[in-house]
Backbone as numpy.savetxt, mean C-alpha at the origin, in Angstrom:
# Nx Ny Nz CAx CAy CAz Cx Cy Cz
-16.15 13.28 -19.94 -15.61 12.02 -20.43 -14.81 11.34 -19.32
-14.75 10.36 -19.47 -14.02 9.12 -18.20 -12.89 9.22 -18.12
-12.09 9.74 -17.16 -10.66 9.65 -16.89 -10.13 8.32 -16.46
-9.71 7.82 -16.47 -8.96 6.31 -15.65 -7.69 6.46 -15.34
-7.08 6.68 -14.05 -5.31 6.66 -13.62 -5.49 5.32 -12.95
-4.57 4.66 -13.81 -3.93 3.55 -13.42 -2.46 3.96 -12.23
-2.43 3.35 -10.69 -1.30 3.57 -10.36 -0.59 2.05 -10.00
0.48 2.14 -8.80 0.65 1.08 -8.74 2.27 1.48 -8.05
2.93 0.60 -7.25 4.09 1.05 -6.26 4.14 0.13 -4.94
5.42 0.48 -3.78 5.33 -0.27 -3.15 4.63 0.48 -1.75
4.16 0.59 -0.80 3.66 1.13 -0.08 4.65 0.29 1.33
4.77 1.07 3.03 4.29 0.34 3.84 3.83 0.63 4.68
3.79 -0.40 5.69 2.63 -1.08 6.69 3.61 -1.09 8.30
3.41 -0.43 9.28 4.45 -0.94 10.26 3.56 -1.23 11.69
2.81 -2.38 11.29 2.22 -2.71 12.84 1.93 -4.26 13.56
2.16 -4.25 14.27 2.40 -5.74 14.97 1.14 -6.93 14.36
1.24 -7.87 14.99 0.46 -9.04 14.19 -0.16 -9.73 14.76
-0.91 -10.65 14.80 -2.05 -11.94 15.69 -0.57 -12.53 16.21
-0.51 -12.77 16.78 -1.62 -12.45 18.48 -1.64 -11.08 19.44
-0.73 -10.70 18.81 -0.02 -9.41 19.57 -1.55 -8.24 19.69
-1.52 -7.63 20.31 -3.01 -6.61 20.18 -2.74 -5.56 18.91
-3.86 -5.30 18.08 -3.55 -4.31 16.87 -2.71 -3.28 17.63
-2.57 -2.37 18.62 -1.70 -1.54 18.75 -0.62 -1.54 19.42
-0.08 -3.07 20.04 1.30 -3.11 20.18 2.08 -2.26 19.42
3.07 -1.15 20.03 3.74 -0.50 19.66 5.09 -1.18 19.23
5.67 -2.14 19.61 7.22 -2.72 19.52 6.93 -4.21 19.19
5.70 -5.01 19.06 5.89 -6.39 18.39 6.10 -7.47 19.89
5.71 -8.20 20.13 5.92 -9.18 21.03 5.72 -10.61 20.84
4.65 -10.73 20.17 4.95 -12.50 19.82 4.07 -12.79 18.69
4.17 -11.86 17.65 3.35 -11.91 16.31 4.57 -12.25 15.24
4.82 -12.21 13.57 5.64 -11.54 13.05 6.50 -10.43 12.51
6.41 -9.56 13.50 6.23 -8.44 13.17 6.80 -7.56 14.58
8.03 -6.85 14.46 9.18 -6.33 15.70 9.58 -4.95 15.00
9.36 -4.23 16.46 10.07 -3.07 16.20 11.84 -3.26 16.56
12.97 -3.57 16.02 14.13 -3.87 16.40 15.20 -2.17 16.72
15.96 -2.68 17.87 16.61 -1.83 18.16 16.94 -0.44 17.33
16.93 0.53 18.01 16.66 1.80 16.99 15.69 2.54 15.97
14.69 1.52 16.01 13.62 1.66 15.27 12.69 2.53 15.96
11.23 3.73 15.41 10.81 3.68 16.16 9.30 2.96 16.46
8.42 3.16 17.02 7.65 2.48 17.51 6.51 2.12 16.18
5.82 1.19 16.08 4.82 1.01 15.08 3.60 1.95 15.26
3.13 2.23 13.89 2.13 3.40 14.13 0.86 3.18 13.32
1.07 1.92 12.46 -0.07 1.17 11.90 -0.53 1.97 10.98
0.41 2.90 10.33 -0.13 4.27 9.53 0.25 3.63 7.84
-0.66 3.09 6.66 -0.42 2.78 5.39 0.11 3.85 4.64
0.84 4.16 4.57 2.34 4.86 3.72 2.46 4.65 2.29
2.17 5.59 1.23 2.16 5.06 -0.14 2.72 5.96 -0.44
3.63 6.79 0.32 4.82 7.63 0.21 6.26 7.78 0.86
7.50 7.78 0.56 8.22 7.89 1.80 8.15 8.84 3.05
7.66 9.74 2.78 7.48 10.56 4.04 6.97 10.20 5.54
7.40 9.85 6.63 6.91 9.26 7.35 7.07 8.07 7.74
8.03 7.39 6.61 8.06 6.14 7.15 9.37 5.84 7.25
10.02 4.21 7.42 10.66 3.93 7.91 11.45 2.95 6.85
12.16 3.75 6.01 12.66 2.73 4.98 14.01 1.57 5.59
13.61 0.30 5.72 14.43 -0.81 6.50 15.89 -1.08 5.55
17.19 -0.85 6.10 18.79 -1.00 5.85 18.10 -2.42 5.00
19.17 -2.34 3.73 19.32 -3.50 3.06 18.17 -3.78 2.01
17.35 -2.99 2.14 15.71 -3.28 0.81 15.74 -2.61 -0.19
16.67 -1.82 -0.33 16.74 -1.12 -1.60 18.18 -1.89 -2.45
18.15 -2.14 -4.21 16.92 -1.47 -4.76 15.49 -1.93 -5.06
15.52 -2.88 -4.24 14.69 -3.91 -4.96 13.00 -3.11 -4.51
12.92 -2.86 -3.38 11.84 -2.23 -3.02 12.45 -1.18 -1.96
11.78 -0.14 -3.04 11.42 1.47 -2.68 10.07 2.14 -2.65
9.98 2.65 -0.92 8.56 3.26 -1.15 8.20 3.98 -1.85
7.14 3.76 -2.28 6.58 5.39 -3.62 5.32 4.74 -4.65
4.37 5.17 -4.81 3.05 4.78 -5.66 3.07 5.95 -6.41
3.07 5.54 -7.64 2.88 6.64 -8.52 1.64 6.44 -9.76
1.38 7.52 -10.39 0.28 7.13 -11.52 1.34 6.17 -12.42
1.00 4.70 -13.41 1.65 4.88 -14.59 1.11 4.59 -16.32
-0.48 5.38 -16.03 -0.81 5.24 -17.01 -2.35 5.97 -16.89
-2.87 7.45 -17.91 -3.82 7.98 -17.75 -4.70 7.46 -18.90
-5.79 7.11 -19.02 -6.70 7.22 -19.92 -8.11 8.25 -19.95
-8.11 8.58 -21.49 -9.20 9.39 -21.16 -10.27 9.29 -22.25
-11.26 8.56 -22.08 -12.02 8.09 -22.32 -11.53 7.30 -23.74
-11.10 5.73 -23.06 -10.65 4.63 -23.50 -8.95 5.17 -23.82
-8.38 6.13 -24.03 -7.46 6.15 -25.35 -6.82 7.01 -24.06
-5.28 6.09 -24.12 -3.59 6.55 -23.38 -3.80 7.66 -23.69
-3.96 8.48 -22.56 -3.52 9.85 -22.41 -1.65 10.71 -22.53
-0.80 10.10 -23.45 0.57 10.37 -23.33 0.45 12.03 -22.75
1.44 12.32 -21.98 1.37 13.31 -21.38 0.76 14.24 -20.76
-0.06 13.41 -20.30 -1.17 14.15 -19.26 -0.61 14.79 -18.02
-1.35 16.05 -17.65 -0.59 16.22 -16.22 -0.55 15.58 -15.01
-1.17 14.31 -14.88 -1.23 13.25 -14.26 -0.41 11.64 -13.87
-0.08 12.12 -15.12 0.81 10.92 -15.37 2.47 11.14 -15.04
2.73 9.91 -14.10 3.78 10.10 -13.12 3.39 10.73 -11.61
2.39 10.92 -11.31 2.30 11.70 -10.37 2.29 11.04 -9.07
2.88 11.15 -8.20 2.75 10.59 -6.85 0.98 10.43 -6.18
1.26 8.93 -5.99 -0.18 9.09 -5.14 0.15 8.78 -3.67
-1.08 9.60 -3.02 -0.42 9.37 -1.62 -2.14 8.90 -1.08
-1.99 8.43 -0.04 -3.17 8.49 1.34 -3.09 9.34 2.48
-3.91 10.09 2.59 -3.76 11.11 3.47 -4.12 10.83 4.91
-3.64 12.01 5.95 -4.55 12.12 6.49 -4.01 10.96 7.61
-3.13 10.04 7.66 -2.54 8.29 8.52 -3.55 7.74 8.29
-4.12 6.95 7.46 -4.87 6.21 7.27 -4.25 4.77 7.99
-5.01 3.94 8.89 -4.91 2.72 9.37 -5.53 1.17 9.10
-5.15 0.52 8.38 -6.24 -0.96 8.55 -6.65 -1.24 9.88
-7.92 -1.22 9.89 -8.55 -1.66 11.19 -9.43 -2.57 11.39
-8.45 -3.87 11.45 -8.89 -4.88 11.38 -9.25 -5.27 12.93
-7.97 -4.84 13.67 -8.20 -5.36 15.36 -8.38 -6.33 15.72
-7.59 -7.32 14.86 -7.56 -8.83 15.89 -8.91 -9.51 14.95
-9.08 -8.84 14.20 -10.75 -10.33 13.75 -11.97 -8.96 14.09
-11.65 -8.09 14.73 -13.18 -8.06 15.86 -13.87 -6.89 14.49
-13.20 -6.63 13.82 -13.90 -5.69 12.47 -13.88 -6.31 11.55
-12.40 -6.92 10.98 -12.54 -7.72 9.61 -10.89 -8.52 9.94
-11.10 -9.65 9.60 -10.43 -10.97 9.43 -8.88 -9.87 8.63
-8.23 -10.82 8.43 -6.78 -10.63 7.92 -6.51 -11.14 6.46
-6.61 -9.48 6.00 -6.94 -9.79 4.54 -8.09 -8.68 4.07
-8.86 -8.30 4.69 -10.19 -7.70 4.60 -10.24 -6.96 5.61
-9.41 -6.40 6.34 -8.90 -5.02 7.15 -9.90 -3.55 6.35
-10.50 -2.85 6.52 -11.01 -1.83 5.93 -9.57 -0.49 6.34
-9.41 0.39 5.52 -8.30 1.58 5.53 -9.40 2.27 6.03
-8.93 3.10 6.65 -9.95 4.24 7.23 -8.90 5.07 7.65
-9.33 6.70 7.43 -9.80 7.25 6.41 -9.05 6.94 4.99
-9.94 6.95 4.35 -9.61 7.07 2.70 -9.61 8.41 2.09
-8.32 9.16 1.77 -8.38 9.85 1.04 -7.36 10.21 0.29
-7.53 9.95 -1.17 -6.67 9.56 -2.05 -5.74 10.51 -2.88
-5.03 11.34 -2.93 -4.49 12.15 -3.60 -3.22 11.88 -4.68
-3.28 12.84 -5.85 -2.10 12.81 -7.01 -1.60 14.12 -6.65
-0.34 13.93 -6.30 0.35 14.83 -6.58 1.52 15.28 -7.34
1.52 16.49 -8.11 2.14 16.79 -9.23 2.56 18.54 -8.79
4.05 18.88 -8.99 4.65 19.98 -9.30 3.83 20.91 -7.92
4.10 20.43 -6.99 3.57 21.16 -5.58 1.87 21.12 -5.76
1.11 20.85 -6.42 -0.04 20.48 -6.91 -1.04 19.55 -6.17
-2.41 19.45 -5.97 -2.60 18.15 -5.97 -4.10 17.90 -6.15
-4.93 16.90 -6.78 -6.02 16.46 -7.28 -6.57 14.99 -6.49
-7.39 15.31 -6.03 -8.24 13.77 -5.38 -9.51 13.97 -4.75
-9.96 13.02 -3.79 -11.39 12.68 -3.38 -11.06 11.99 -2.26
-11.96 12.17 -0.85 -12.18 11.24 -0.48 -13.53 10.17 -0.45
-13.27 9.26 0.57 -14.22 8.27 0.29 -15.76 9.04 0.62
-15.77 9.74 1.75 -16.84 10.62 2.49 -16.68 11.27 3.02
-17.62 12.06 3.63 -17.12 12.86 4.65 -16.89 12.70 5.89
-17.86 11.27 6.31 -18.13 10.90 7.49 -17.59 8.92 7.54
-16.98 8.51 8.18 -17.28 6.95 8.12 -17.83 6.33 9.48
-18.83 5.51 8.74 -19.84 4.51 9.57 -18.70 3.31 10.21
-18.76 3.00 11.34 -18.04 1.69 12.10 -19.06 0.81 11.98
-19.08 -0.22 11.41 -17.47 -1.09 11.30 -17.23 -1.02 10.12
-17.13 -0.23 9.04 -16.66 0.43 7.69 -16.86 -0.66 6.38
-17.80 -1.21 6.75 -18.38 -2.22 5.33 -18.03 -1.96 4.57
-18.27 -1.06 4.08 -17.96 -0.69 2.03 -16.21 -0.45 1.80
-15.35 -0.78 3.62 -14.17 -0.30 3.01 -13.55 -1.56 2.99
-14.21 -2.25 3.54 -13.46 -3.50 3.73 -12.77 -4.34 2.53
-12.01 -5.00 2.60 -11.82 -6.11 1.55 -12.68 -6.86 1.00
-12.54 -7.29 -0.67 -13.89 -7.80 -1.18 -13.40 -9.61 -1.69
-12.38 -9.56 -1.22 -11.92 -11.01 -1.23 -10.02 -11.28 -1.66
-9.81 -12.29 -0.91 -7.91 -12.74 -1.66 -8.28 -13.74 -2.50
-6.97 -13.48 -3.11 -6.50 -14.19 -4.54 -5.08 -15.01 -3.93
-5.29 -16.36 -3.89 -4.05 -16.95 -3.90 -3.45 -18.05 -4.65
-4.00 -17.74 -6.08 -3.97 -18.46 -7.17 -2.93 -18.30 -8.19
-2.36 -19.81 -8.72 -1.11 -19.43 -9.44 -1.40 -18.22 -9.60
-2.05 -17.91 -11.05 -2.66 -16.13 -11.58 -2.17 -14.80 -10.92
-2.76 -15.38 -9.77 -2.40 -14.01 -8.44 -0.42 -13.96 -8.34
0.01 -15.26 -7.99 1.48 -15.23 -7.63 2.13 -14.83 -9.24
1.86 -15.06 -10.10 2.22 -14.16 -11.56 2.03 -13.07 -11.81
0.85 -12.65 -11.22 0.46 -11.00 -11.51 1.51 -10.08 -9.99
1.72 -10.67 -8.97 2.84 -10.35 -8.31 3.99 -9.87 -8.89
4.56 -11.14 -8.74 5.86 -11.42 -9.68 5.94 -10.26 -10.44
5.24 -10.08 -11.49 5.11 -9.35 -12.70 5.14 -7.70 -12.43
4.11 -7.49 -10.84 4.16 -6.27 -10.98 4.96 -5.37 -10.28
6.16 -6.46 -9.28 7.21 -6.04 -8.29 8.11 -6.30 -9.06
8.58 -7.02 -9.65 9.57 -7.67 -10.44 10.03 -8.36 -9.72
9.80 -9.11 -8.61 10.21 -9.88 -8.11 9.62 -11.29 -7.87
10.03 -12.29 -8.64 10.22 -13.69 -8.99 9.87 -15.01 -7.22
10.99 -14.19 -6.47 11.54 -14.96 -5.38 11.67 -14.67 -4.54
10.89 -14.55 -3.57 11.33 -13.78 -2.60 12.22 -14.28 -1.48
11.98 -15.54 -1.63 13.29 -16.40 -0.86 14.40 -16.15 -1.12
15.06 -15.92 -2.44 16.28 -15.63 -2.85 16.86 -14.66 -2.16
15.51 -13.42 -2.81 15.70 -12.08 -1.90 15.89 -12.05 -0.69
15.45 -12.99 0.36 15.70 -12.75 1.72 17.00 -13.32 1.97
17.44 -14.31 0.94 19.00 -14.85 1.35 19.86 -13.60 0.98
19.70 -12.76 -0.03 20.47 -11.57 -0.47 20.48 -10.86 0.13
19.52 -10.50 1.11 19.15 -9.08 2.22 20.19 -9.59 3.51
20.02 -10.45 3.39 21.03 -11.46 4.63 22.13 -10.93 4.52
22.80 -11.52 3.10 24.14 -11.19 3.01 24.64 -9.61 3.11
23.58 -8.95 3.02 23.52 -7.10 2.75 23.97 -6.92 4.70
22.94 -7.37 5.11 23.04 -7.23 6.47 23.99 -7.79 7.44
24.63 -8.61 7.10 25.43 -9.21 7.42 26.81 -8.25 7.77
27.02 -7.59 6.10 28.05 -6.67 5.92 28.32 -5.80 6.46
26.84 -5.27 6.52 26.41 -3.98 7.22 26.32 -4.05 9.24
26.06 -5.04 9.32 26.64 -5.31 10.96 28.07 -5.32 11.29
28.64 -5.82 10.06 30.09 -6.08 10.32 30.99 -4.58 10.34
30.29 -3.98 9.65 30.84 -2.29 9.36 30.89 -1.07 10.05
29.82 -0.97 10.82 29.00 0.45 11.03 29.51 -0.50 12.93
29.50 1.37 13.35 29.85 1.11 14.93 28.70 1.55 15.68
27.52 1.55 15.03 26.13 1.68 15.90 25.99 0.64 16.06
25.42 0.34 17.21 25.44 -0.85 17.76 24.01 -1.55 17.64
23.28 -0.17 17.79 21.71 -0.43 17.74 21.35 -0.88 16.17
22.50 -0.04 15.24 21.72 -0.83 13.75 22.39 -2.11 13.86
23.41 -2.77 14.04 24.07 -4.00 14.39 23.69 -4.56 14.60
22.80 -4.59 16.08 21.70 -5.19 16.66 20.67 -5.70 15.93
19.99 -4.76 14.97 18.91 -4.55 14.28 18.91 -5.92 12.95
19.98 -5.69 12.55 20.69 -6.30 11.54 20.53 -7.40 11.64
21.14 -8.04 13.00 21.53 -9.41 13.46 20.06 -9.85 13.41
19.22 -9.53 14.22 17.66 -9.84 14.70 17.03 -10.10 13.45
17.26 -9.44 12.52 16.63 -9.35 11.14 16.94 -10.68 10.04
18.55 -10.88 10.29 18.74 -12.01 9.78 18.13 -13.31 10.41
18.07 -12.84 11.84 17.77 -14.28 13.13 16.21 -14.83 11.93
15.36 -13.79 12.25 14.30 -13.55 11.93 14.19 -14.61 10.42
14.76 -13.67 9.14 14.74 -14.52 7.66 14.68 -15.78 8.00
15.90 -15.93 8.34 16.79 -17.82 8.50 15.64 -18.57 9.71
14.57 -17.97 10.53 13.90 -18.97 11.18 12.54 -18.86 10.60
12.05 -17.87 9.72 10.54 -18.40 9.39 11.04 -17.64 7.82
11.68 -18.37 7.17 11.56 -18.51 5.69 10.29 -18.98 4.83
9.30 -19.86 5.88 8.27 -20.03 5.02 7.25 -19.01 4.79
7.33 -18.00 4.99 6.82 -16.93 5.55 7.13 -16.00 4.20
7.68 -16.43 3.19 7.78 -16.02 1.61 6.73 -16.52 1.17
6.31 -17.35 1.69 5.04 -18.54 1.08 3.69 -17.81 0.66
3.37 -16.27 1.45 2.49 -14.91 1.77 2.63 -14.41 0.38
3.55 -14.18 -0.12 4.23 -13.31 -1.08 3.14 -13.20 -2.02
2.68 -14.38 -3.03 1.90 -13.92 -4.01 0.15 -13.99 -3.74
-0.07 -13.56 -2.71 -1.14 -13.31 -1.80 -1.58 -11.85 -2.38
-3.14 -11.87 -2.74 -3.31 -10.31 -3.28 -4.87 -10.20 -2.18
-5.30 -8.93 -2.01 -6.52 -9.02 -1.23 -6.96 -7.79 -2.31
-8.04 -8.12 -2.46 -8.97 -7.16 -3.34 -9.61 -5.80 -2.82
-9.63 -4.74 -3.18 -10.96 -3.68 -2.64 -11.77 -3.35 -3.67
-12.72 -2.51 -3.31 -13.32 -1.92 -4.35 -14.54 -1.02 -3.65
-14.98 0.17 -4.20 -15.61 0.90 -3.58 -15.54 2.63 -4.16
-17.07 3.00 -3.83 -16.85 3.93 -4.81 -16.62 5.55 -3.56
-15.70 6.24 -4.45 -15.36 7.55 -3.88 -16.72 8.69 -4.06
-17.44 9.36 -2.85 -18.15 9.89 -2.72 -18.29 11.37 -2.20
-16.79 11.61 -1.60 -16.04 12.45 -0.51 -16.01 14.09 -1.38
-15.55 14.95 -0.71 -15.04 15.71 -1.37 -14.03 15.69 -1.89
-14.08 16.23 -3.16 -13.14 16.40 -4.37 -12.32 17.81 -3.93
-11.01 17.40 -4.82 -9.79 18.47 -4.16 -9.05 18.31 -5.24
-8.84 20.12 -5.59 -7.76 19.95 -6.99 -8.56 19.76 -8.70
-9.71 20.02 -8.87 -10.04 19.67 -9.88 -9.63 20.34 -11.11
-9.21 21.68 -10.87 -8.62 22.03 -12.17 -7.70 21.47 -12.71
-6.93 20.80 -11.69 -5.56 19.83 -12.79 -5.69 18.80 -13.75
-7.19 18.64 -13.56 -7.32 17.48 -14.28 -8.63 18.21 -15.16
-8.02 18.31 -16.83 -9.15 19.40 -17.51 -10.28 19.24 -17.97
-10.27 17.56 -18.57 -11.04 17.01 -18.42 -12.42 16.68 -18.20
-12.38 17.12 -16.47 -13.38 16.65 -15.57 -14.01 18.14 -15.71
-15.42 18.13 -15.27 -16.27 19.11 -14.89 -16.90 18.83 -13.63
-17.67 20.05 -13.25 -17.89 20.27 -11.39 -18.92 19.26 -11.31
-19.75 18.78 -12.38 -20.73 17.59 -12.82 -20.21 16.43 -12.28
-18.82 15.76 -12.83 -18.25 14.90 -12.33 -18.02 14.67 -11.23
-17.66 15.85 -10.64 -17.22 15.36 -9.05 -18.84 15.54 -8.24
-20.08 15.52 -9.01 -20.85 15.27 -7.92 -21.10 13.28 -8.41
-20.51 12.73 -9.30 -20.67 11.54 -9.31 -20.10 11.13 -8.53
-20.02 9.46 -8.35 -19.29 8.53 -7.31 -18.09 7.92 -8.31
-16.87 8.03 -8.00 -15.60 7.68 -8.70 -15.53 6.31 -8.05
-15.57 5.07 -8.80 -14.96 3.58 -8.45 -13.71 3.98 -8.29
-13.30 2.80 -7.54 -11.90 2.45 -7.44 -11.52 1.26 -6.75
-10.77 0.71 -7.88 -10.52 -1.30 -7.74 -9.01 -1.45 -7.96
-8.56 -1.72 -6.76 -6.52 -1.81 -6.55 -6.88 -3.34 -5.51
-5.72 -3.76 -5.66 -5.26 -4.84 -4.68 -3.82 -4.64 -4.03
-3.83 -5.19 -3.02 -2.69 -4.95 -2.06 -2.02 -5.98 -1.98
-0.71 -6.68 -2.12 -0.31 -8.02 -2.18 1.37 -7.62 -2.07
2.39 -9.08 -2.55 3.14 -8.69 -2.24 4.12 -8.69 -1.02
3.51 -8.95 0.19 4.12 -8.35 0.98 5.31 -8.95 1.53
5.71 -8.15 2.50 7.42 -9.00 2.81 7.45 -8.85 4.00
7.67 -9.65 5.07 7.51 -9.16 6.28 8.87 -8.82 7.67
9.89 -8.40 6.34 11.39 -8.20 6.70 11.32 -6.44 6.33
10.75 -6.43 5.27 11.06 -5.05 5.39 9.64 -4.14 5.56
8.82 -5.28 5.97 7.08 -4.66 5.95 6.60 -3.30 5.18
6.82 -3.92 3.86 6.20 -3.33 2.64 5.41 -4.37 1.93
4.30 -3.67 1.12 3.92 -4.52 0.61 3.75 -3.70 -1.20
2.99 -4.20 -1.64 2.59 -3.35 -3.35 1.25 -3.42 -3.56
0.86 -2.27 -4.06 -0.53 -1.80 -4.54 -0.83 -1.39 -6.13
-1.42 -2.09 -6.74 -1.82 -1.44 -7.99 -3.43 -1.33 -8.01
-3.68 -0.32 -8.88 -5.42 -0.26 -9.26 -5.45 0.92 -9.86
-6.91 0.64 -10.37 -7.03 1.83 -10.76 -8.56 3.42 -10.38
-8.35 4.04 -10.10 -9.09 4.83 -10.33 -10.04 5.43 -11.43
-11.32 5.65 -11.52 -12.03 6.01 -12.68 -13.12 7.36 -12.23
-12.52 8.61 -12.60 -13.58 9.50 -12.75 -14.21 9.90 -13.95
-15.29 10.42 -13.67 -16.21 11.26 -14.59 -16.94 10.22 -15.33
-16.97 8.87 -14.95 -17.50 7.99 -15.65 -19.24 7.94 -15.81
-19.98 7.79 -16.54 -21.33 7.31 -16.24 -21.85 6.53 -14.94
-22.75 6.46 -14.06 -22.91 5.58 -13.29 -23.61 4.11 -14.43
-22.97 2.66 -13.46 -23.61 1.69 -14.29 -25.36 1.83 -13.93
-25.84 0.76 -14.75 -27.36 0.86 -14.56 -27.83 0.75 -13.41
-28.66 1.07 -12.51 -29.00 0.83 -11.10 -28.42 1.60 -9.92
-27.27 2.12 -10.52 -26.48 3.21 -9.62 -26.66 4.50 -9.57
-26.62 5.71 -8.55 -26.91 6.63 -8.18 -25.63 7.51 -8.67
């Protein structure tokens, strides 16, 4: 029978921008700076804190972490599944590799590698996309943006955040304090640059309710299947969809938010393998 985990969280992203080359390590004339004390960008998508680089002044509003928040199993809320709540992560440093246009435009970046894991109570259950990926990664790519009222509501709605202009005047004042306080000089530094930054490209909230679509089915090896009871060894020789969008983003504290959902053990539709 069809499992469906709905997840959804803020993830981030720490790598330089057009014009700068995809692997500028420190940012040079894109939106996007490694500031004093920081360390270098690693272009690695983070849908966990581990590894990354949570930026002074963004909490509480955004905290890294993707979690399940809602299991179904075949149609009907699974309340208390061992799934539900569970951290999802991407394994493995997965990177958008977009490279300037020369793979996929901005927006339609393909993640490579894909491999998706829940983890629960030292535990963990997932798939990846394959075993092998083909360049220039077609099937991972983006399948289109949304920048329609609709889209900036379903934002809103799923960060809780309304404004992000406001928010960047509030992070200001956070930072502000926080320069004025602390005798590191390098977060001081950091601080100052950060505000420079808000207060000169404020239009740059304008991104915010921007969503880019994926979709694509998981084919990879499966990992962890007993946690999920559900499923049989049948299932995991099917292909698991999976349709999330990435939107959201902020480019002060370079996070962005991901929701979607995952579907195993499902039937293939008609025409599918």
């Amino acid at each position: 029978m069809p499992v469906e985990l709905d997840f959804g969280g803020w993830f981030q992203l720490r790598l330089a921008t057009d014009p700068d080359p995809h692997d500028e390590p420190r940012g040079v004339s894109g939106f996007t700076w490694a500031y004093p004390g920081e360390p270098d960008f690693d272009r690695t998508v983070r849908f966990q804190p581990a590894g990354a680089y949570p930026r002074v002044a963004c909490d509480p509003e955004i905290r890294i972490g993707v979690s399940v928040t809602e299991v179904r199993v075949d149609g009907e809320v699974a309340a208390g599944h061992p799934l539900t709540g569970a951290a999802v992560d991407l394994a493995d440093e997965p990177k958008f590799e977009g490279r300037n246009g020369i793979v996929a435009e901005a927006g339609f970046e393909p993640i490579v590698p894909f491999r998706l894991l829940f983890r629960r109570d030292g535990r963990w259950f997932g798939r990846s996309y394959a075993d092998r990926y083909e360049f220039p990664y077609a099937d991972l790519r983006g399948k289109g943006i949304d920048f329609s009222d609709e889209a900036k509501a379903d934002v809103a709605k799923a960060t809780g955040i309304a404004d992000l202009g406001l928010l960047w005047q509030e992070r200001q004042r956070r930072l502000a304090e926080v320069a004025a306080a602390t005798e590191d000089e390098a977060l001081a530094e950091a601080c100052r640059c950060r505000i420079d930054f808000m207060r000169e490209n404020d239009y740059l909230v304008g991104d915010y309710g921007l969503r880019s679509f994926y979709a694509m089915d998981l084919r990879g090896p499966v990992e962890g299947l007993d946690l999920v009871p559900e499923l049989s060894r049948a299932d995991a020789e099917r292909p698991w969809p999976i349709r999330f969008w990435m939107g959201g983003w902020d480019f002060d504290s370079l996070c962005g938010f991901v929701q979607g959902t995952l579907t195993a053990g499902a039937d293939p539709a008609p025409g599918q393998d």
